[in-house]
C-alpha angles and dihedrals in degrees: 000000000000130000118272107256110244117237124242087253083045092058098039093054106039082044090053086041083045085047089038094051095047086042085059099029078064100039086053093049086053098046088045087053085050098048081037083061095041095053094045085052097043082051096049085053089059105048090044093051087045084060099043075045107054080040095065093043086049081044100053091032088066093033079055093047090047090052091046093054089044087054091052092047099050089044089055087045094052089050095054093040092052094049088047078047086055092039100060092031083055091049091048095053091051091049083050102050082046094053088046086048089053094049102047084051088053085049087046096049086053094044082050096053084047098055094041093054090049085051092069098066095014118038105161096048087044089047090047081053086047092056096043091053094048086050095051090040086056101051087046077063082211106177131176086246087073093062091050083121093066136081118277086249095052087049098049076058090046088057110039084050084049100047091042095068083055089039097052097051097051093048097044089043086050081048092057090055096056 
């Protein structure tokens, strides 16, 4: 047995299908080399935005570290600064409380003169006021340690007012026995 003959038409066609398989056998090796390039640089896109990124993850994790130091340090400033607050809150109630202090003696210096110049014409009454204002005195529990902040001037003041409520009743209650 032979092989059958081709005929011209046979040849023609399976020459221009021959032609047409290794055109797009080409085509198709071109285009795969394209896609090929595409890929790589698609690739390469990628990589490129995974770095950018990690970067900017690198970038607002330590963004993220530096706020949170900030944070630390401004709450260890705020701690100081509101124990300095209380410090000098605490300071200004104490000069306050002294300044009162200084205030109710000057009261009481005047209260004193009163009562001794009632003392003069009315002893007993006067003596009756001296013993009401030892007694509230006393209960004020007002002490020269209180006025440890002054001047040693201002203190000497601070005592003899002290000791002349004390003072004043004891003379004008000896008067009464006379």
């Amino acid at each position: 047995m032979s092989r059958p003959e081709e005929s011209t038409f046979g040849l023609i066609t399976g020459s221009v299908t021959g032609v047409a398989t290794l055109y797009s056998a080409n085509k198709l090796s071109k285009l795969g080399k394209q896609f090929d390039g595409l890929y790589s640089s698609l690739q390469a896109g990628a990589d490129a935005n995974l770095r950018s990124i990690q970067s900017v993850a690198d970038l607002q994790l330590g963004t993220m570290a530096g706020i949170y130091q900030l944070q630390l340090e401004l709450e260890r400033v705020s701690k100081s600064q509101w124990k300095l607050y209380k410090f000098f809150e605490d300071r200004h109630q104490e000069r306050q409380r002294l300044g009162d202090l200084i205030l109710l003696l000057r009261n009481i210096k005047k209260e004193v003169a009163k009562i001794q110049f009632l003392a003069e014409d009315y002893l007993e009454y006067a003596t009756y006021m001296a013993e009401q204002l030892k007694v509230t005195f006393d209960s004020m529990d007002v002490r020269i340690e209180h006025f440890k902040l002054l001047s040693v001037t201002e203190i000497d003041w601070a005592e003899e007012v002290i000791e002349s409520v004390e003072h004043l009743y004891r003379t004008l209650y000896s008067r009464l026995g006379d």
